[in-house]
C-alpha positions as CSV (number, residue, x, y, z in Angstrom):
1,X,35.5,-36.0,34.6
2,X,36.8,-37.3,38.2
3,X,37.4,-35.3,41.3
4,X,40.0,-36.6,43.8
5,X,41.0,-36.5,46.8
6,X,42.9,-33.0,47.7
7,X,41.6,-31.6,45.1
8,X,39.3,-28.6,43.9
9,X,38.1,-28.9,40.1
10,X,34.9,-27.7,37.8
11,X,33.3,-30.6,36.4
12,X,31.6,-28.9,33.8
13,X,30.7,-25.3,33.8
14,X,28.7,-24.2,37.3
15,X,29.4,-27.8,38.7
16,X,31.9,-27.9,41.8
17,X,33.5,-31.0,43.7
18,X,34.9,-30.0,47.0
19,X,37.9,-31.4,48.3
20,X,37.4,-35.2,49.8
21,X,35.1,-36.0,46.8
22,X,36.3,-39.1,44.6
23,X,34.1,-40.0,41.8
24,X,34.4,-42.3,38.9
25,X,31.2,-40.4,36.8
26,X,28.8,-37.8,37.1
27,X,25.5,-38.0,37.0
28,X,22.3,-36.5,37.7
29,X,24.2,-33.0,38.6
30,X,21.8,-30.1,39.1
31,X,22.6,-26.4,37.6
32,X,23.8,-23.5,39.9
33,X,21.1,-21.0,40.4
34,X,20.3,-18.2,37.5
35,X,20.0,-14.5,38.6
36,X,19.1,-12.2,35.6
37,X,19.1,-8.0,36.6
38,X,17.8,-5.8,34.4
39,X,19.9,-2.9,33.0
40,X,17.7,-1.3,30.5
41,X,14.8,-0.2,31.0
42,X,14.6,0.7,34.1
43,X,11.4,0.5,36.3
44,X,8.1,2.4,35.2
45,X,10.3,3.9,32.9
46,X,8.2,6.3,30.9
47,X,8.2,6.4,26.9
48,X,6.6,8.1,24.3
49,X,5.5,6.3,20.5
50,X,8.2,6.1,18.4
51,X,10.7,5.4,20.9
52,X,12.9,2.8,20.5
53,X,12.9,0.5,24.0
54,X,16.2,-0.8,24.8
55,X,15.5,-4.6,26.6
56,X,18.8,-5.2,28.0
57,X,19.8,-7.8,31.2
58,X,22.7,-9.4,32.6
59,X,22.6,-13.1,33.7
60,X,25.0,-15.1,36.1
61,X,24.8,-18.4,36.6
62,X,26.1,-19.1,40.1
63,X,28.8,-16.5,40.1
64,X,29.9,-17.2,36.8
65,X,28.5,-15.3,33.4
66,X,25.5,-16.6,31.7
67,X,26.7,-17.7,28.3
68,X,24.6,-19.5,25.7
69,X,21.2,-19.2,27.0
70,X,18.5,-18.4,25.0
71,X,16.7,-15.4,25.9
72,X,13.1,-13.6,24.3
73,X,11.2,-10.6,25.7
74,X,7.6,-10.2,25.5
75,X,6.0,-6.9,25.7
76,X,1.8,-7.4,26.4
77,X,0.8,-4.9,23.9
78,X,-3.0,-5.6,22.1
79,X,-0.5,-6.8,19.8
80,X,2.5,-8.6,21.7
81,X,5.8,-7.6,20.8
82,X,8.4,-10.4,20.7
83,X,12.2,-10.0,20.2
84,X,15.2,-11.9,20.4
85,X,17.9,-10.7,23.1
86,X,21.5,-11.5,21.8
87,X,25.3,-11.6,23.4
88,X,26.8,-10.9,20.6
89,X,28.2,-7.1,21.1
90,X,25.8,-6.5,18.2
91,X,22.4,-5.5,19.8
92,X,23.1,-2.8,22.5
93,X,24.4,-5.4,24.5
94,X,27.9,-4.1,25.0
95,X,30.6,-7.1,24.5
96,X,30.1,-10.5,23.1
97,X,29.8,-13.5,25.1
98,X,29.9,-11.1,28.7
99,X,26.6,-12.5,29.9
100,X,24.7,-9.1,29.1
101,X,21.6,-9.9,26.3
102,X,20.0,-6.9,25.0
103,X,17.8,-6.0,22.1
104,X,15.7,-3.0,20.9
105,X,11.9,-2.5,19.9
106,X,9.9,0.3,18.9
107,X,6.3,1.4,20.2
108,X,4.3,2.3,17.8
109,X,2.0,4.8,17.0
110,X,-1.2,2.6,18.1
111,X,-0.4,1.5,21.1
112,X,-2.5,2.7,23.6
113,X,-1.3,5.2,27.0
114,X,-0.7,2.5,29.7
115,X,1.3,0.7,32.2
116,X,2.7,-2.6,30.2
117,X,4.9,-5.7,31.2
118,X,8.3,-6.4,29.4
119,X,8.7,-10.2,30.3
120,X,11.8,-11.9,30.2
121,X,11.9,-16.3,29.2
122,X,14.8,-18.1,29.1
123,X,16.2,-21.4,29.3
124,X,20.0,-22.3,29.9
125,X,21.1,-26.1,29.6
126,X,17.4,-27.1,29.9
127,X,16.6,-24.8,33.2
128,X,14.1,-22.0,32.1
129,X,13.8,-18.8,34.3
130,X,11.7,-15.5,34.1
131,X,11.9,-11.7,35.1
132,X,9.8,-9.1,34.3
133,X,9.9,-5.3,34.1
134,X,7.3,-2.7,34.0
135,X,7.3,0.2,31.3
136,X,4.8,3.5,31.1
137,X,3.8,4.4,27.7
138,X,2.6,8.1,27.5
139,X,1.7,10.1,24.9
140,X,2.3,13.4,25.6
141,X,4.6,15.9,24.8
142,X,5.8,19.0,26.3
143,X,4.5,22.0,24.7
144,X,6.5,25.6,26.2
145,X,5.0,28.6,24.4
146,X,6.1,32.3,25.5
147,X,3.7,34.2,27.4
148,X,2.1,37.0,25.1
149,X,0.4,40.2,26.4
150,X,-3.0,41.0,27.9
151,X,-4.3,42.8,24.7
152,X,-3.2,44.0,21.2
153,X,-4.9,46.1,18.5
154,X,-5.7,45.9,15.2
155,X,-3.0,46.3,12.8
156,X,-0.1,44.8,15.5
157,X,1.4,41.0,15.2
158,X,0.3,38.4,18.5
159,X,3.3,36.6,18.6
160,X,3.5,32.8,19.3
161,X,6.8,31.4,20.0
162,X,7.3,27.7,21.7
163,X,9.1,24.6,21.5
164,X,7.7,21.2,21.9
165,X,10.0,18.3,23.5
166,X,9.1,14.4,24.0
167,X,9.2,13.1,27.7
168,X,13.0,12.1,27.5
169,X,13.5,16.4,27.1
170,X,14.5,15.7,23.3
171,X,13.5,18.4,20.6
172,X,10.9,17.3,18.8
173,X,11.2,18.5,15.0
174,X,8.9,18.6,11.7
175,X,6.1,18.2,14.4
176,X,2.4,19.8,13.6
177,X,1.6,23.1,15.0
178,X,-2.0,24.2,14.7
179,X,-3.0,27.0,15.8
180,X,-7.2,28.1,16.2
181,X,-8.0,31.6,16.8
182,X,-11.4,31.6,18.2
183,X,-13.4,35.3,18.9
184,X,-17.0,36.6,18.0
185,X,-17.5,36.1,14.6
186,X,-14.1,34.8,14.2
187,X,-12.7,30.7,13.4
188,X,-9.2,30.3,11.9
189,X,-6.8,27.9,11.7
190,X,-3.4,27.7,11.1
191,X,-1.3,25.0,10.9
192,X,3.1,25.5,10.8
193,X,5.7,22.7,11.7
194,X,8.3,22.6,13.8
195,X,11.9,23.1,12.8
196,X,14.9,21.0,13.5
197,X,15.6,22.3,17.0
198,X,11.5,21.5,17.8
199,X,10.6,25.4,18.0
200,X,8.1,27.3,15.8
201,X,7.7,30.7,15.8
202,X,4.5,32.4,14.3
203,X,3.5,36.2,14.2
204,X,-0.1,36.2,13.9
205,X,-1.3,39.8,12.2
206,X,-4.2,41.1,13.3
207,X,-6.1,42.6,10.6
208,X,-8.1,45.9,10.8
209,X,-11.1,43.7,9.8
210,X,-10.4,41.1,12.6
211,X,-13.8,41.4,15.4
212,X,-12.5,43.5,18.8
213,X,-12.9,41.6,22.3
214,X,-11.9,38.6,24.0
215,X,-9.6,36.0,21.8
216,X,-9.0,32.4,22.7
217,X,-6.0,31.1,21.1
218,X,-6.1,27.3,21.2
219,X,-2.4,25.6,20.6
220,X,-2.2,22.0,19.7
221,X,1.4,20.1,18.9
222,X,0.8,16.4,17.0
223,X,4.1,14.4,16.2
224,X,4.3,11.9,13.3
225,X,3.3,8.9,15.7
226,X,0.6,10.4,17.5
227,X,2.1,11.7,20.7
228,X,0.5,15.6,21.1
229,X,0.2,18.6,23.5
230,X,-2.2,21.2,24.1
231,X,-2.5,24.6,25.5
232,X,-5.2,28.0,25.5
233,X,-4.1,31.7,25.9
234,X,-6.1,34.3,26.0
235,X,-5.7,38.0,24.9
236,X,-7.8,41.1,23.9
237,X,-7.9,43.2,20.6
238,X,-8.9,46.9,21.0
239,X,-9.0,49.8,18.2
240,X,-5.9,51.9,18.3
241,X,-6.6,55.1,19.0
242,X,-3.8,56.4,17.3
243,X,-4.8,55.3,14.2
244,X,-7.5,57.4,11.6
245,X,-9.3,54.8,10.5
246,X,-10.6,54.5,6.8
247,X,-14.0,53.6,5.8
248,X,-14.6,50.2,4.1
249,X,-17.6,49.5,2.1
250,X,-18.3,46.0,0.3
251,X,-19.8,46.3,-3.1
252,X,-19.5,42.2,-3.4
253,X,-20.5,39.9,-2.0
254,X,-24.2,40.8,0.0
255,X,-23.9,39.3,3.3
256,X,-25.6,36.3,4.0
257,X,-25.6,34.9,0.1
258,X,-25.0,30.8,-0.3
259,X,-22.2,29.3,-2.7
260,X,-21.1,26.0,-3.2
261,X,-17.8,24.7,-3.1
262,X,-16.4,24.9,-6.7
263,X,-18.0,28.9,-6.8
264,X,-16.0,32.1,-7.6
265,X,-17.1,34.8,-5.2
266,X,-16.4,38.4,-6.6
267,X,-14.8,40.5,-3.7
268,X,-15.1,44.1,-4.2
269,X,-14.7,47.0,-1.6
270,X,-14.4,50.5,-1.8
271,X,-11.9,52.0,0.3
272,X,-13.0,56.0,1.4
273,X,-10.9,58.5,3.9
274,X,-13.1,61.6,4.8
275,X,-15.7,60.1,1.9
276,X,-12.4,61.0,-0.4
277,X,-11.4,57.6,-2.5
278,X,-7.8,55.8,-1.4
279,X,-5.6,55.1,-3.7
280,X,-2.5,52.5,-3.4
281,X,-3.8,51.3,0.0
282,X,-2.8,47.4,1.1
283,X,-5.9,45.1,1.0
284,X,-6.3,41.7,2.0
285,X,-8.8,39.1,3.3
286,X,-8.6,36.0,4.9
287,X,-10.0,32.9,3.1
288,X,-12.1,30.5,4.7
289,X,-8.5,28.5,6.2
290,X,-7.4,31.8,7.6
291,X,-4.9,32.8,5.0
292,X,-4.4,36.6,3.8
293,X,-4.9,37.5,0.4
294,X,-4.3,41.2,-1.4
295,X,-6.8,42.7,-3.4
296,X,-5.8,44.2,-6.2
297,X,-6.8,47.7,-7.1
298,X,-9.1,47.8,-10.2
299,X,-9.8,51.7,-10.5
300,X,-9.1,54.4,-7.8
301,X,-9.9,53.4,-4.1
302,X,-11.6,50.0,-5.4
303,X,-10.5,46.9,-4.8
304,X,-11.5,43.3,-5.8
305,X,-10.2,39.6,-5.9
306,X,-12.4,36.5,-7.3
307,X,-11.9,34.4,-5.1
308,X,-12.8,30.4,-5.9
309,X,-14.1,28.0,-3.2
310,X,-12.1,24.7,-3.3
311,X,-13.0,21.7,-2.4
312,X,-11.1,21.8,0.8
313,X,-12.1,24.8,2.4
314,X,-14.7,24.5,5.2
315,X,-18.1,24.2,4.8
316,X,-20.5,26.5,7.3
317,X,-20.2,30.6,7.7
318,X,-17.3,32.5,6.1
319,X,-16.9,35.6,7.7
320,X,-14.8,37.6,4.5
321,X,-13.1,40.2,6.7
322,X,-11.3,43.1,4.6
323,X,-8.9,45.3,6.0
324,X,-7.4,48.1,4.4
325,X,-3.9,50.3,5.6
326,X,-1.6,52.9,4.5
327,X,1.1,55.4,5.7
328,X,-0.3,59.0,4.5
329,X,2.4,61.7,5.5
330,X,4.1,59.7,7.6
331,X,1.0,58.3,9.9
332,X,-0.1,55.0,10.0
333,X,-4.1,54.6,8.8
334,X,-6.2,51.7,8.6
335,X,-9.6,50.4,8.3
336,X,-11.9,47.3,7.8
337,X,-15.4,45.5,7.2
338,X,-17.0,42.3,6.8
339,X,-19.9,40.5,5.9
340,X,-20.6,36.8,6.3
341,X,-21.8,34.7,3.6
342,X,-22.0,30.5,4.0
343,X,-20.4,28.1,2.2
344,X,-22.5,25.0,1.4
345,X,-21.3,21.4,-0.1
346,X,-20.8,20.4,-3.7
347,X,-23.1,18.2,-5.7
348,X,-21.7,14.9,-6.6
349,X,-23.8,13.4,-9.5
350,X,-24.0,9.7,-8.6
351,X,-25.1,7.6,-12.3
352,X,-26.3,4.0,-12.2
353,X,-24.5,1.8,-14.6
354,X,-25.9,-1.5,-13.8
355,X,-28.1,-3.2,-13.2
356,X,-29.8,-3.2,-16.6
357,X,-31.8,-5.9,-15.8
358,X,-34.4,-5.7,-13.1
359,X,-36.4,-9.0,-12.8
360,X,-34.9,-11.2,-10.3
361,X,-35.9,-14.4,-8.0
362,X,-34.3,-15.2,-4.4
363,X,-30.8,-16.4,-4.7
364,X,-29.8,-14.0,-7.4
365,X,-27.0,-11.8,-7.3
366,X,-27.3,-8.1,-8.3
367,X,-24.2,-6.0,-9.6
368,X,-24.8,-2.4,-8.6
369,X,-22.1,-0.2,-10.2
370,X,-22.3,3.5,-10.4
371,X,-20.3,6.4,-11.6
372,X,-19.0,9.1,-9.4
373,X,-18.4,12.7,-11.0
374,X,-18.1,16.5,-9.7
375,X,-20.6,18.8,-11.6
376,X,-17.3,19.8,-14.2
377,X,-17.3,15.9,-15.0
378,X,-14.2,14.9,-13.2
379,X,-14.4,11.6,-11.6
380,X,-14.8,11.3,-7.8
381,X,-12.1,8.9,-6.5
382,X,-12.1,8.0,-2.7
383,X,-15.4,8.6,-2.2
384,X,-18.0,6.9,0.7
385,X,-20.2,4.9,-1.4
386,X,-23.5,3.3,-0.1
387,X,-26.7,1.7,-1.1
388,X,-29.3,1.1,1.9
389,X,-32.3,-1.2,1.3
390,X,-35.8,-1.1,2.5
391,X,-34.9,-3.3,6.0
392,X,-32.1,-0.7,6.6
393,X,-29.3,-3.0,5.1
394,X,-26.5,-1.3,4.3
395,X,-24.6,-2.6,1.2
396,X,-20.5,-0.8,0.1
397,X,-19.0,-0.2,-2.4
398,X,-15.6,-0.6,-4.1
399,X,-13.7,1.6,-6.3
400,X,-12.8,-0.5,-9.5
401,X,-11.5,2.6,-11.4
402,X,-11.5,6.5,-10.6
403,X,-15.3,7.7,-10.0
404,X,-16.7,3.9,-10.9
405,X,-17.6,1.9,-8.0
406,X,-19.7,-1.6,-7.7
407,X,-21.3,-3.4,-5.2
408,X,-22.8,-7.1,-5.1
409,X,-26.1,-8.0,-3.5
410,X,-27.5,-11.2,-3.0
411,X,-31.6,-11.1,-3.4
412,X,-33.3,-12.8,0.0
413,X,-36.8,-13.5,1.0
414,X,-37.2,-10.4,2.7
415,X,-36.3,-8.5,-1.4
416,X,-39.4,-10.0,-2.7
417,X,-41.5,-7.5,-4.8
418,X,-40.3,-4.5,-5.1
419,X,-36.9,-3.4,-4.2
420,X,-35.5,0.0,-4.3
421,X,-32.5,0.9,-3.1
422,X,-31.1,4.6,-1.8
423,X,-27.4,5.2,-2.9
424,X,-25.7,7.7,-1.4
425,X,-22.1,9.3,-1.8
426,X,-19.4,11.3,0.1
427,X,-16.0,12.2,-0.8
428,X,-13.2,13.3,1.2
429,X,-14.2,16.3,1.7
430,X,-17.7,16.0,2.8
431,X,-19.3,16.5,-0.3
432,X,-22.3,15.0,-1.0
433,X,-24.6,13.2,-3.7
């Protein structure tokens, strides 16, 4: 292209001949400086996991639009996150071929709380240029739970109301709510989500068998990537004193007796008001995850539930608190007991399939495969599997089928003469063989 005399023309986009110039060619033309400003997001802006980050910038070259460059963001995560950014009106970029290049990743739940860089490379008819922008990742969430009172008594509801919000202020819903009531004697656990709006609202009933004193109740909020919040009240419980309490008396089972997990425990109270039997009273327990079961009435003022031990409930102390209540002309009565009895892991019977052979020389390999099984004969599937040599090597296994696992082990100098070889197992559960 040729600029002349009296004149005032682009050749070529960001290239200007001013008025006097007169030339046949162009050559060796150098580009108009490139500005990029970032729109989105803006600096140390703070995110939770999960969140989607909008990476969005607008480029000039000169004072014209930047159009056709190519543009990537790199985030320095453990494990860098590299995108794209597009003008297309197609990315969150707003309209097409405006000089505005956006695009949109999300943190995920491993990425560690931190400060981290969002770097911008480009290159635009063979010029490259760079920006960068600093982002907070934090993973916390904002847990507001309603103030309860000083003290309660047996037989009344605590109740626990909150919501729980990510750092932008959005509701966070189908989030995990656990709740641990901690007091003498006393370890439960609750666990309730959150609904759609990101509240949860949980009236916690005292029972007339729950211990009186100080409680702790320890709150904890976990979202499905990780992000979480925390919080402790405190309260008292105190015996009502306008409540005639009934006597409870435990015919089953004696305090401080074992089971295993996979045991029925026979619960059995008597239930007595001025040493006269109650009839038709409500009685429940809690199980060792906190939950309230009713007693059913076997013969008047006796009440009993077999209870069986799952594999899931927790191993340690079970403190079997039984409360008792009734309205008798109009008053409200009550009563409770409780004795403590321990809960101790399950016996997983570990069988050695192979090897059937048992001579070998250095260099050999030795196919340990064993079978898994509770004590009913139902296969363990999932299970820590282990075998640990005299030298303290530790050798795993790998589940081939449900409850059969096998291991290979190469026979070394330090194997010669006799080798024996511990195997141990765990399932998920913390049972043990």
């Amino acid at each position: 292209m040729t600029c002349c005399t009296g004149a005032i023309d682009y050749c070529g986009e960001g290239y200007i001949c001013r008025e006097g110039d007169c030339v046949a060619s162009i050559t060796n033309v150098t580009v108009a400086e490139i500005t990029t400003t970032f729109l989105s997001p803006s600096k140390g802006e703070v995110f939770n996991r999960g969140m989607e980050v909008l990476v969005k910038i607008k480029g000039v070259v000169g004072s014209s639009p930047l159009l056709e460059a190519q543009i990537e963001a790199k985030v320095n995560f453990s494990k860098p996150v590299e995108i794209e950014l597009f003008d297309d009106g197609k990315h969150g970029d707003g309209d097409a071929n405006d000089g505005i290049y956006a695009n949109s990743f999300k943190i995920s739940s491993e990425i560690a709380d931190g400060v981290y860089e969002v770097e911008i490379t480009g290159t635009y008819k063979g010029q490259d240029f760079t920006s960068s922008r600093s982002i907070y990742v934090n993973s916390s969430l904002v847990l507001e739970v309603e103030e309860i009172e000083d003290s309660y008594v047996r037989g009344s509801e605590i109740p626990l109301k909150g919501s729980v919000k990510d750092v932008k202020g959005n509701c966070v819903a189908n989030a995990n709510v656990s709740m641990r009531f901690e007091a003498e004697g006393l370890n439960l656990m609750e666990t309730i989500t959150t609904n759609e709006n990101g509240d949860f609202n949980y009236p916690f009933l005292i029972s007339f068998a729950d211990p009186l004193g100080d409680w702790k109740i320890l709150i904890r909020v976990v979202d499905s990537f990780n992000n979480s919040a925390s919080l402790q009240l405190s309260t008292k419980v105190k015996a009502s004193r306008e409540v005639e309490f009934f006597g409870v008396t435990f015919y089953s089972p004696p305090s401080g007796f074992e089971y295993k997990r996979g045991d029925n425990v026979t619960i059995s109270v008597s239930v007595t008001f001025k040493n006269q039997p109650v009839s038709g009273a409500k009685v429940n327990f809690r199980d060792p995850r906190g939950n309230l079961i009713e007693l059913q009435e076997t013969s008047p003022g006796v009440y009993t539930y077999v209870y069986y031990i799952s594999m899931v409930d927790p191993i340690g102390d079970w403190r079997i608190g039984v409360a008792a209540s009734k309205v008798i002309d109009g008053k409200y009565m009550g009563g409770g007991n409780f004795v403590v009895v321990k809960i101790l892991p399950l016996e997983l019977n570990v069988k050695v399939i192979s090897p059937t052979t048992f001579e070998y020389k250095t260099g050999d390999t030795i196919t340990l495969k064993v079978m898994v099984t509770y004590s009913n004969g139902e296969p363990v599937s999932g299970a820590l599997i282990k075998a640990v040599t005299p030298s303290k090597k530790e050798i795993g296994f790998v589940e081939k089928e449900p409850g059969v696992y096998e291991a290979v082990y190469q026979v070394g100098e330090g194997d010669i003469g006799v080798l024996s070889l511990r195997i141990s197992a765990e399932d998920k559960y913390g049972n043990l063989g």
